[in-house]
C-alpha positions in Angstrom: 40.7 72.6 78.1 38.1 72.1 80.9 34.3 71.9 80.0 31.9 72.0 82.3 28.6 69.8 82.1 25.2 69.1 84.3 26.1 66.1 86.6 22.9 65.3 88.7 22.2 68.6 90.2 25.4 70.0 90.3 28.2 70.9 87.0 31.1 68.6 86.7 34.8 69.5 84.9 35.8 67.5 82.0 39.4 67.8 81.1 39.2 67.2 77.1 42.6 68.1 76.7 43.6 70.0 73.6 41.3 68.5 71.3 38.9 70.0 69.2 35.4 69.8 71.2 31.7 70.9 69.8 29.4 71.6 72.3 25.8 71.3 71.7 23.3 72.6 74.5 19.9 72.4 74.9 18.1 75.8 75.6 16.5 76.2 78.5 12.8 75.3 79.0 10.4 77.6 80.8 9.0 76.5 83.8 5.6 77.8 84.6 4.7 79.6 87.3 2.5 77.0 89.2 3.2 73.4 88.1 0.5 72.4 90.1 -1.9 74.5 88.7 -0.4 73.2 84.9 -1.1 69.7 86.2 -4.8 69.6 88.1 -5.8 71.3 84.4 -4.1 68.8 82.3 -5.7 65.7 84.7 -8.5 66.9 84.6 -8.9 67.9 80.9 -7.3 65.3 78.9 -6.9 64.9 75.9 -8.7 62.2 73.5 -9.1 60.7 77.1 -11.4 60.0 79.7 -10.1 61.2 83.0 -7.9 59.1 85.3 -10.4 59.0 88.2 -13.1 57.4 85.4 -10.4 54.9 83.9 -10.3 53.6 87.7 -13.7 53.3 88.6 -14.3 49.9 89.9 -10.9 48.6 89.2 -9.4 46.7 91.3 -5.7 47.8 91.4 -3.6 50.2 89.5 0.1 50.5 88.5 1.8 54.5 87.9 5.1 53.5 86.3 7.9 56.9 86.5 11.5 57.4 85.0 14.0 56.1 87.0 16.7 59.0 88.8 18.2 59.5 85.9 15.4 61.7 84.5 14.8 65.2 85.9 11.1 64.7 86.2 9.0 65.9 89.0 7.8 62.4 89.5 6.6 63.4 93.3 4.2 66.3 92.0 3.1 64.3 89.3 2.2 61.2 91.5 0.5 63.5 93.8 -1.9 64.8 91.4 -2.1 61.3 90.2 -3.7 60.3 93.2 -5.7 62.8 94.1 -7.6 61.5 90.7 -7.4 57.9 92.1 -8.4 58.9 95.7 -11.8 60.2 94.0 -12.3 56.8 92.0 -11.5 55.1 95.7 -8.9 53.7 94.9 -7.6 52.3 97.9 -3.6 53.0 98.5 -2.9 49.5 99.1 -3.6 48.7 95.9 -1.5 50.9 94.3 2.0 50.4 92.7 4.7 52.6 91.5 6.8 50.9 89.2 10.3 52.5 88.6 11.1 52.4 85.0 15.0 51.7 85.8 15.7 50.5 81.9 19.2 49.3 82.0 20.3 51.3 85.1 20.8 49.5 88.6 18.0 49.8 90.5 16.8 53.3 93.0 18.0 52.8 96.6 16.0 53.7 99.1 17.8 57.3 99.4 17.0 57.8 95.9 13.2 57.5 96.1 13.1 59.6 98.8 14.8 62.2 96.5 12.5 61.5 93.5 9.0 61.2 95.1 9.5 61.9 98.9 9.1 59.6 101.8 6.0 59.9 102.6 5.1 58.0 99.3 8.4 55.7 99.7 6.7 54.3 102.7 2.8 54.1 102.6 3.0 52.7 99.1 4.5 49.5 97.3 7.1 50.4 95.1 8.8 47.9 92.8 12.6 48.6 91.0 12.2 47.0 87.6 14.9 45.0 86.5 15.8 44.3 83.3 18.3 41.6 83.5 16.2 39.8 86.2 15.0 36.8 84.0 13.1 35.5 87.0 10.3 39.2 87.2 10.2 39.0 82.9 7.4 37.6 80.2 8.5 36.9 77.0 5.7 37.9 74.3 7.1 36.8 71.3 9.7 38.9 68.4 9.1 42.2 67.0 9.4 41.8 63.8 11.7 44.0 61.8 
């Protein structure tokens, strides 16, 4: 039997054989009509939170950390907004990061943030692939304990 599953952005075949296979699928979510719109109101409206643009007031830098390509998120939109709020707070773009929350997963190529945030952001700002099995970029800050 052949099953088909998301794969990225397209479906891919998975031969399972004869076996006995549950499937359990999410429902889809509705998107709303202007995600911009959804987002400008949440930023500026937060909740039990003062708005991004006051946070940064006369800080001096600020890191945005976003799911790695693994995630369908709409990372680009969301930065966008995101700066918008920091651009008011004068936040220069130099002293911005974006921090790619790669977990376990290899590091984004280049091709990859282009995909997830466009390339306009991929070049004017600095963008760092976290690595978890990088010893050398880590800080250990004790046990959790259990």
């Amino acid at each position: 039997m052949i099953v088909k599953i998301p794969y990225g952005k397209k479906m891919l075949d998975l031969d399972v054989g004869n076996k006995k296979v549950d499937i359990c699928a999410g429902t889809d979510v509705e998107t709303p009509d202007n995600e911009e719109i959804l987002l400008k109101n949440a930023l500026s409206k937060p909740i039990n939170s003062r708005r991004i643009k006051d946070i940064a007031k006369d800080k001096k830098n600020v890191c945005i950390v976003i799911n790695d390509i693994t995630r369908p998120t709409p990372s680009k939109l969301i930065l966008e907004a995101i700066f918008k709020e920091l651009e008011e707070a004068k936040m220069p773009k130099s002293e911005i990061k974006i921090l790619i929350a790669n977990g376990n997963h290899r590091p984004a190529t280049r091709e990859e943030l282009i995909m997830m945030i466009g390339e306009e952001i991929v070049n004017e700002y600095k963008i760092i692939n976290h690595v978890a099995t990088n010893d050398d970029e880590l800080s250990y800050l004790g046990d959790t304990p259990l």
